[in-house]
Residue frames as a rotation matrix with the C-alpha (Angstrom) as fourth column:
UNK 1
0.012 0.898 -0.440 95.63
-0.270 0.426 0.863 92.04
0.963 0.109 0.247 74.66
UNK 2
-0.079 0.221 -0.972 94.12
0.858 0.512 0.047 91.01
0.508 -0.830 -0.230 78.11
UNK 3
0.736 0.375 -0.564 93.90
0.663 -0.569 0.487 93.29
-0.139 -0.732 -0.667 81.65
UNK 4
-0.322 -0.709 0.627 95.36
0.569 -0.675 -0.471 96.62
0.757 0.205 0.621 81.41
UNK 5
0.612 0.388 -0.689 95.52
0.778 -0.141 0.612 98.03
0.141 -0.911 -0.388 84.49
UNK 6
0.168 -0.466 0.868 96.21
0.092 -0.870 -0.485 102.14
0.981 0.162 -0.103 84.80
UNK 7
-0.018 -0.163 -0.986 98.42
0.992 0.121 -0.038 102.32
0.126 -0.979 0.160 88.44
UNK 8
-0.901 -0.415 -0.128 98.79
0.426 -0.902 -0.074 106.03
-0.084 -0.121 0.989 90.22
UNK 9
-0.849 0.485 0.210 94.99
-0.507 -0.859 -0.066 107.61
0.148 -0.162 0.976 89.39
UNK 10
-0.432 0.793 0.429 92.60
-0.530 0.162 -0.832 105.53
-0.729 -0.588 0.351 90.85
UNK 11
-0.156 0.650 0.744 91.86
0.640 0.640 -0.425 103.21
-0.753 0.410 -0.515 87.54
UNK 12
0.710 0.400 -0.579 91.29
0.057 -0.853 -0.519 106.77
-0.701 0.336 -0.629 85.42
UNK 13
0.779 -0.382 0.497 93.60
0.595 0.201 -0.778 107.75
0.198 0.902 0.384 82.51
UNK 14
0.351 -0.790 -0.503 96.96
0.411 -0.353 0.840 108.90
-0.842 -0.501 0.200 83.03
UNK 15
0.935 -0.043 -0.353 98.75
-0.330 -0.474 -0.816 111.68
-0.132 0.879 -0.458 80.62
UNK 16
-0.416 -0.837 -0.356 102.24
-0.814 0.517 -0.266 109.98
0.406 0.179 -0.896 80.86
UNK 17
0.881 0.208 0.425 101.47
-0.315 0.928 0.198 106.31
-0.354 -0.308 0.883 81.52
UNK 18
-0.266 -0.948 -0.173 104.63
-0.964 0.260 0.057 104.58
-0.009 0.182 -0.983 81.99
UNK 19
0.504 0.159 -0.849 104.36
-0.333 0.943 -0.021 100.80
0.797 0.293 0.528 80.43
UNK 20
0.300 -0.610 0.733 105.61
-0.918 0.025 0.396 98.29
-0.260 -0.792 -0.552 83.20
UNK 21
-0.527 -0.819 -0.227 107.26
-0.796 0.383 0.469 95.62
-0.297 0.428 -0.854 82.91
UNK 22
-0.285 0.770 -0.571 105.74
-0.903 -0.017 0.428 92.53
0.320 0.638 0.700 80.50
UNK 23
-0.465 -0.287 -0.837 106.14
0.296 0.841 -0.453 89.88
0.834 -0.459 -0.306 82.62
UNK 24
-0.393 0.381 0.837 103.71
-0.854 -0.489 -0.178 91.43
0.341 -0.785 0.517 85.47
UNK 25
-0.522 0.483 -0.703 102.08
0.414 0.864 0.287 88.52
0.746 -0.141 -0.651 87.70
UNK 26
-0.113 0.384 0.916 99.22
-0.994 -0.051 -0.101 88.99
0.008 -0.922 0.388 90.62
UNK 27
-0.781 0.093 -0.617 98.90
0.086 0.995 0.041 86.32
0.618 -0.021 -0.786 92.64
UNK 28
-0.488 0.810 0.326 95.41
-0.725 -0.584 0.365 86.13
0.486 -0.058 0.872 93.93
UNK 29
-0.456 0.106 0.884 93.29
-0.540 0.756 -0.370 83.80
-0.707 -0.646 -0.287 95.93
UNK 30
0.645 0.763 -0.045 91.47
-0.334 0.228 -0.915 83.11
-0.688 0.604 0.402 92.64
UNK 31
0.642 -0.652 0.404 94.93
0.700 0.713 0.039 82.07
-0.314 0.258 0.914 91.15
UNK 32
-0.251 -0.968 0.020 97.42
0.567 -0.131 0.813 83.27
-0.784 0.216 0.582 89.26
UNK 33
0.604 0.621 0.499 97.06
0.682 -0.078 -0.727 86.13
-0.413 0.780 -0.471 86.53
UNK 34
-0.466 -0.857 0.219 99.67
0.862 -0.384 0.330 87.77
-0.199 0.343 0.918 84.17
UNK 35
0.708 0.650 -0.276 98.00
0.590 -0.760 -0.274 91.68
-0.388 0.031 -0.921 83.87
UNK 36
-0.165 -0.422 0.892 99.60
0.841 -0.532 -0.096 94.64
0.515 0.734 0.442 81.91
UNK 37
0.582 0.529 -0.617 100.43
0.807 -0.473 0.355 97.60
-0.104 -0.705 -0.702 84.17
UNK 38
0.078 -0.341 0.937 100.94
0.678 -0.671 -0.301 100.99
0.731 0.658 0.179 83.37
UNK 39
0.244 0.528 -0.814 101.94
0.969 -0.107 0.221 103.22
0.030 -0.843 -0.538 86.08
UNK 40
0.870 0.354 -0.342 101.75
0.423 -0.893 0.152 106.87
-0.252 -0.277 -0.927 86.97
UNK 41
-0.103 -0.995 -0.001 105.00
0.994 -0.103 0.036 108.83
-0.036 0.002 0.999 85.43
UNK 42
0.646 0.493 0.582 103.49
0.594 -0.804 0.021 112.28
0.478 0.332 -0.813 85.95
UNK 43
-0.352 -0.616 0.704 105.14
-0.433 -0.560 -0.706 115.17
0.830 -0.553 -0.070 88.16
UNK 44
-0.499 0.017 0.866 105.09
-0.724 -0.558 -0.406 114.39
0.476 -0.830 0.291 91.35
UNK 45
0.411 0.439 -0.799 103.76
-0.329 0.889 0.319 110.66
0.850 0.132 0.509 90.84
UNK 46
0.550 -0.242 0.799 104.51
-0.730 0.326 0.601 108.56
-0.406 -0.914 0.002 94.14
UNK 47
-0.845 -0.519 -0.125 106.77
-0.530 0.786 0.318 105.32
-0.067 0.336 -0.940 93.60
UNK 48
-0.362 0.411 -0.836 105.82
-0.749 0.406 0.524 102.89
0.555 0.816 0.161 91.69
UNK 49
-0.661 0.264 -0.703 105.51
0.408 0.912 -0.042 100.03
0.630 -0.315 -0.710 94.53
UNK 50
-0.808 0.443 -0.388 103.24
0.248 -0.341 -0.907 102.47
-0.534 -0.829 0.166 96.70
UNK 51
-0.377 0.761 -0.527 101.00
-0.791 0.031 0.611 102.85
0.481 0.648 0.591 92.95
UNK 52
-0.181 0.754 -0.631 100.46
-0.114 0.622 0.775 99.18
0.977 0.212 -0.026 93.60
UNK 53
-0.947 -0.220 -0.234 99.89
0.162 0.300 -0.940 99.13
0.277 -0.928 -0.248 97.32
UNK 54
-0.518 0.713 -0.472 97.09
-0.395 -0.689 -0.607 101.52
-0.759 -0.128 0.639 96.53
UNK 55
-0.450 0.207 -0.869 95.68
-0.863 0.148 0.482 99.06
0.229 0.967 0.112 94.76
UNK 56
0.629 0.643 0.437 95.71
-0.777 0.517 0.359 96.38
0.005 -0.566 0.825 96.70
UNK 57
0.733 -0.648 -0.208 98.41
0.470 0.703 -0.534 94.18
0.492 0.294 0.819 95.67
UNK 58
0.762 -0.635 0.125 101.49
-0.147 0.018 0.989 93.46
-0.630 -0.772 -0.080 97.82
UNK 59
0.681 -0.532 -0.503 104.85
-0.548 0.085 -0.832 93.68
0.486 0.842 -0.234 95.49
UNK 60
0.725 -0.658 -0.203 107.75
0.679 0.732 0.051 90.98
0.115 -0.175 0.978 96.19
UNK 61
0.067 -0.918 0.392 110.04
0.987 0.005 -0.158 93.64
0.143 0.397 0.906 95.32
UNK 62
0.371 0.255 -0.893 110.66
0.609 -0.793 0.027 97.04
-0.701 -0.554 -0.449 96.30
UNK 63
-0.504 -0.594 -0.627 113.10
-0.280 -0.575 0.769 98.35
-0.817 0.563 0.124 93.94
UNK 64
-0.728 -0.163 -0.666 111.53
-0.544 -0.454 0.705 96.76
-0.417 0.876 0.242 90.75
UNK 65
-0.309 0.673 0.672 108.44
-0.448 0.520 -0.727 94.87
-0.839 -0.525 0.141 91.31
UNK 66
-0.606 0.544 -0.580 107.03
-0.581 0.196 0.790 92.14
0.544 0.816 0.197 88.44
UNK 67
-0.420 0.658 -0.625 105.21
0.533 0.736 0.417 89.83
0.734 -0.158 -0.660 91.08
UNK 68
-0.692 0.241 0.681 102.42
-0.608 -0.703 -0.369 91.28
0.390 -0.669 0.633 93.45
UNK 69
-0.598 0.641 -0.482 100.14
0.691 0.717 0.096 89.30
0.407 -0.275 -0.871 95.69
UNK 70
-0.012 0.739 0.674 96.51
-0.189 -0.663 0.724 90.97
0.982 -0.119 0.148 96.91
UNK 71
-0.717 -0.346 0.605 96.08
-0.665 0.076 -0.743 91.83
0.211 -0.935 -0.284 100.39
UNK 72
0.410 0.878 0.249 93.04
-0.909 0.414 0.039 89.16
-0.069 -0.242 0.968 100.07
UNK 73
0.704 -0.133 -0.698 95.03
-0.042 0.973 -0.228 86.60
0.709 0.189 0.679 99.26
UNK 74
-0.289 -0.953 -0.095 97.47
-0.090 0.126 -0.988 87.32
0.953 -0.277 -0.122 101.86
UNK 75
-0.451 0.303 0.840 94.91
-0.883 -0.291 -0.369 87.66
0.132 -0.907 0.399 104.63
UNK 76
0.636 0.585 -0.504 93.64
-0.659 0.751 0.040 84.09
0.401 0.307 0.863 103.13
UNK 77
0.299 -0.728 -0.618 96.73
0.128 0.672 -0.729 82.79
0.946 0.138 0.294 103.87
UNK 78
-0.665 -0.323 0.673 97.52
-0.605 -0.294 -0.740 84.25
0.437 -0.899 0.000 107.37
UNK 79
0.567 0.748 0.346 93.77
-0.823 0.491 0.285 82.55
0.044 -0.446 0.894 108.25
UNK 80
0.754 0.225 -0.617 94.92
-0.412 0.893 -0.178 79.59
0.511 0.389 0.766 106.99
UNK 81
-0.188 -0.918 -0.349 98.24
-0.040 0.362 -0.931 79.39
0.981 -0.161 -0.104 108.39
UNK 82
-0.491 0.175 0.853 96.58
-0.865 -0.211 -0.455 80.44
0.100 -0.962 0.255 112.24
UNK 83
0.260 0.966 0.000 93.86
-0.949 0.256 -0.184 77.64
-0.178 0.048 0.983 111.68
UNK 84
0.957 0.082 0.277 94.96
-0.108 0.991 0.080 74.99
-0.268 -0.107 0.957 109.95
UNK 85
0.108 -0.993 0.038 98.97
-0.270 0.007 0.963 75.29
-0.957 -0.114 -0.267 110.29
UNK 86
0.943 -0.006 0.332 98.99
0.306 0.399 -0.864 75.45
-0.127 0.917 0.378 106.32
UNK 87
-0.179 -0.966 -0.189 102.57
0.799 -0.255 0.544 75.87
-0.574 -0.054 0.817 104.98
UNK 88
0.096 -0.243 -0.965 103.65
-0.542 -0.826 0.154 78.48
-0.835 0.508 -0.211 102.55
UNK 89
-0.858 -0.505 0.093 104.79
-0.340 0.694 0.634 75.59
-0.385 0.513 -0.767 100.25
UNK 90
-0.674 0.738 -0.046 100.99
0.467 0.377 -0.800 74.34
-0.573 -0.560 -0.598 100.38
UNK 91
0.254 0.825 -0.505 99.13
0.551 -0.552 -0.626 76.92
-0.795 -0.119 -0.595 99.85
UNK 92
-0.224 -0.212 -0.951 101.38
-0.768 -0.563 0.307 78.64
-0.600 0.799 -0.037 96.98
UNK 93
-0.996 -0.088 0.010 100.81
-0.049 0.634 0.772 75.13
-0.074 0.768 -0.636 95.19
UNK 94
-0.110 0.994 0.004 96.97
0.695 0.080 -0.714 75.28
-0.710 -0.076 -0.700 95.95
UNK 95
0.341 0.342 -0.876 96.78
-0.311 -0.838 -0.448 78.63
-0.887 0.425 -0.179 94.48
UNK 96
-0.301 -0.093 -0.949 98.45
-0.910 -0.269 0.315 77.64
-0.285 0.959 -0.003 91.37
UNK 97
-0.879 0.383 0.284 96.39
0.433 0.890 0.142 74.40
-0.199 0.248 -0.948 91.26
UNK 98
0.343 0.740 -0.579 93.46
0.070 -0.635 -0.770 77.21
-0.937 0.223 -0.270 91.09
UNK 99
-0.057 -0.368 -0.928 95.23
-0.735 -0.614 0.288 78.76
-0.676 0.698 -0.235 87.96
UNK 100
0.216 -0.536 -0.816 96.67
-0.708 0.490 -0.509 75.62
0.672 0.688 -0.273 86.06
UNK 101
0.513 0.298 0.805 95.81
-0.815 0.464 0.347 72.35
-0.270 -0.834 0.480 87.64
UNK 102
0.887 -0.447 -0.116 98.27
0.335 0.796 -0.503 70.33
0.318 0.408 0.856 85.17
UNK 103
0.545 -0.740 -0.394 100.78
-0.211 -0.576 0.790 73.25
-0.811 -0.347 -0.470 86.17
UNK 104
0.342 -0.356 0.870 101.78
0.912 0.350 -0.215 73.32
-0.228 0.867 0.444 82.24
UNK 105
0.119 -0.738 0.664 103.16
0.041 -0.665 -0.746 76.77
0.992 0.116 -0.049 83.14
UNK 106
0.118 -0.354 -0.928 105.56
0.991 0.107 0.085 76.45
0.069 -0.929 0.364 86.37
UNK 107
0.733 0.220 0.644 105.49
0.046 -0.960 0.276 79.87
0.679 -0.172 -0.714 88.31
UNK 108
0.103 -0.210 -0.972 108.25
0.917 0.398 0.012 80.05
0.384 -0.893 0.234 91.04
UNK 109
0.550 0.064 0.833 108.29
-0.241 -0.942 0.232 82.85
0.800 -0.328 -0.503 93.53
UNK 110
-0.489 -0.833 -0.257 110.88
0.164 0.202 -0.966 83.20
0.857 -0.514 0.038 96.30
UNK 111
-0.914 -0.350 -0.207 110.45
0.257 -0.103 -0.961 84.55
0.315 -0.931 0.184 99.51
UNK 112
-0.071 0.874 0.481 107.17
-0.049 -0.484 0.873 85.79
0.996 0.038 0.077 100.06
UNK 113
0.476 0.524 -0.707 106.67
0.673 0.300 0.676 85.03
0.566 -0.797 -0.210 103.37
UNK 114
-0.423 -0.587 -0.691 109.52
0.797 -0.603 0.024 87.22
-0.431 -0.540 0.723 105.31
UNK 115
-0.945 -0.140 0.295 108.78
0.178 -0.978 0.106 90.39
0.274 0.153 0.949 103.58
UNK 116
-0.249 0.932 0.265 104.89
0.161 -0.230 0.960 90.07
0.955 0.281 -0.093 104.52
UNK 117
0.537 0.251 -0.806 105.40
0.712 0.377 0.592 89.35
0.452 -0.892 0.024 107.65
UNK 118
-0.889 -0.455 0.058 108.26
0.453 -0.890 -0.050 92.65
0.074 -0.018 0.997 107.69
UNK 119
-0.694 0.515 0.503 104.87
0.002 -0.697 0.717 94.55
0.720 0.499 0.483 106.04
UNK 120
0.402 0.642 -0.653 102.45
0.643 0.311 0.700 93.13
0.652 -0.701 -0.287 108.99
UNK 121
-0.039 -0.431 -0.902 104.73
0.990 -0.142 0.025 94.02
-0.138 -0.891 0.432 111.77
UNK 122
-0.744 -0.667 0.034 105.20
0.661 -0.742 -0.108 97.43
0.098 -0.058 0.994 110.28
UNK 123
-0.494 0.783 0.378 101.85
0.183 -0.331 0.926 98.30
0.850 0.527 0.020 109.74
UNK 124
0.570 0.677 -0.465 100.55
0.518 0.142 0.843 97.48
0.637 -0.722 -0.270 113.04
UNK 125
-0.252 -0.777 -0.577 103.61
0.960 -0.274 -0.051 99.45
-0.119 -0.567 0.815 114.63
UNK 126
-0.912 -0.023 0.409 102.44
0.257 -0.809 0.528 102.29
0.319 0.587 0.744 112.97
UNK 127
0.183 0.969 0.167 98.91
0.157 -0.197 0.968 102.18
0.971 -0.151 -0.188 113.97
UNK 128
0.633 0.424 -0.648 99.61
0.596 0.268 0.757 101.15
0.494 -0.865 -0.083 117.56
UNK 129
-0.559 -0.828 -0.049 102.42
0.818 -0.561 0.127 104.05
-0.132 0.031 0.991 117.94
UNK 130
-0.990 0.108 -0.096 100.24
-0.127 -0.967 0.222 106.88
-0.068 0.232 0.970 116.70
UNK 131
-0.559 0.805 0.198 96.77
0.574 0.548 -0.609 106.06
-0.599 -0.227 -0.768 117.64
UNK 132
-0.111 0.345 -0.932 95.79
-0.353 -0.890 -0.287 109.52
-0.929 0.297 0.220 115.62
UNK 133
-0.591 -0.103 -0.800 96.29
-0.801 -0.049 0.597 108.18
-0.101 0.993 -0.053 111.90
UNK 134
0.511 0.751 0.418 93.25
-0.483 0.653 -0.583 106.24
-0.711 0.096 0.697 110.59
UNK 135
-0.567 -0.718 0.404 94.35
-0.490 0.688 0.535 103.18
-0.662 0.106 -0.742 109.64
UNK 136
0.549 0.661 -0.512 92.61
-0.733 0.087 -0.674 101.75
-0.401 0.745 0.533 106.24
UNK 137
0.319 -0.405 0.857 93.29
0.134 0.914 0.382 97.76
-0.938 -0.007 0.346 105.87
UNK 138
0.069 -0.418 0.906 95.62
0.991 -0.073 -0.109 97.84
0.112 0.906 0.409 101.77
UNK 139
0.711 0.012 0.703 96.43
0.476 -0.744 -0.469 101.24
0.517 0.669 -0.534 102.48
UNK 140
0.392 -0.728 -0.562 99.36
0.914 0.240 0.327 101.22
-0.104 -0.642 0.760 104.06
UNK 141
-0.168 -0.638 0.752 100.59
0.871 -0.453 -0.190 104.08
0.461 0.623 0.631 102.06
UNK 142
0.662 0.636 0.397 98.82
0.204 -0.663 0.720 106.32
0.721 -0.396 -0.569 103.85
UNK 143
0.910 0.269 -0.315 100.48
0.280 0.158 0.947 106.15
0.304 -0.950 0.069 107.08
């Protein structure tokens, strides 16, 4: 029951869909949401953390990914942090005051902040290095 969400063909049905793991989380500017994701195991499928990139959702994890944040909520948070010097600390507790404003389920997420800021730097290295490859904001994968 709830969001099932097919990774790897654009949203379309997949002939090997490969359950992921049940404990999935997006964190979102609209809060927090546990989703069911099934990604590409076909031939020749890309990895699994470049399924969700191509989605839109940033994964914590490279090797085995259950938490992903959207690149909207990360670009929410970059505003915020240029603007009004919000913390990381802050702003993850805002977002899950969106979700669960008693916070009668506790969410904790580690780092986030180094590896986005890894993904930023790399992205824009990439663009501003090869001026030739069109550069498509959540689609890093491309490049």
């Amino acid at each position: 029951m709830g969001l099932r969400v097919q990774l790897g063909h654009g949203g379309m049905k997949c002939r090997c869909p490969l359950p992921g793991p049940a404990d999935f989380v997006v964190f979102d500017a609209h809060g927090v949401h546990d989703v069911n994701v099934d990604y590409c195991d076909c031939v020749g499928a890309v990895a699994k953390r470049i399924q969700i990139m191509r989605v839109g959702w940033f994964p914590a994890s490279s090797d085995r990914p259950k938490t992903t944040f959207t690149f909207e909520m990360l670009d929410l948070f970059h505003k915020l942090t240029l603007q009004g010097k919000l913390t990381l600390y802050d702003f993850y507790n805002s977002i899950l005051h969106v979700t669960d404003n008693l916070q009668l389920e506790k969410v904790v997420v580690g780092a986030l902040s180094r590896s986005y800021w890894d993904f930023i730097d790399l992205s824009f290295s990439i663009v501003t290095q090869n001026s030739t490859i069109p550069f498509v904001y959540g689609d890093i994968s491309k490049a």
